[in-house]
C-alpha positions, 0 to 999 in steps of 0.5 A: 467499475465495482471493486469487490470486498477482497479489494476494500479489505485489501484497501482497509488493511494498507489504510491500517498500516499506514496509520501504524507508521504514523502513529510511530513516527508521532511516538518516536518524535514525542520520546526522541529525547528520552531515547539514547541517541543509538536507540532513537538511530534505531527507530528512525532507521525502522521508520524509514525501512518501514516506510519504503517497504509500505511505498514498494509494497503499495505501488505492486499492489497498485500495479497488480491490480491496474494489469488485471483490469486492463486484462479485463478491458481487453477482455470484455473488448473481444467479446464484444467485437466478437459479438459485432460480427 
């Protein structure tokens, strides 16, 4: 099936997020011990918000889009049964 280009640049911008939290879980393990202890809970606290927020996120979106094809298929199915007759 052909994904349409709101559905790559729906891809594109989840890729782009999740380099954003990887690159700040590489930022903050480089700079931990220049950060107060507080400072560092802060940022691991983020990290760890930010990610569950991007899994939740993605696994709606993944499940959006998986409930529309199947509409689809469904779809599509009818008509072709339809046609049979």
């Amino acid at each position: 099936m052909k994904k349409s280009i709101s559905y790559r640049i729906q891809q594109a911008v989840i890729f782009v997020i999740h380099i954003l939290l990887l690159w700040w879980i590489y930022w903050l393990l480089q700079n931990t011990g220049r950060l107060s202890t507080t400072h560092a809970l802060y940022h691991f606290l983020g990290v760890a918000l930010y990610g569950a927020l991007l899994i939740r996120g993605c696994a709606a979106w993944a499940k959006y889009h998986h409930e529309k094809e199947l509409k689809e298929l469904e779809k599509n199915q009818e008509v072709q049964e339809n046609h049979e007759e």
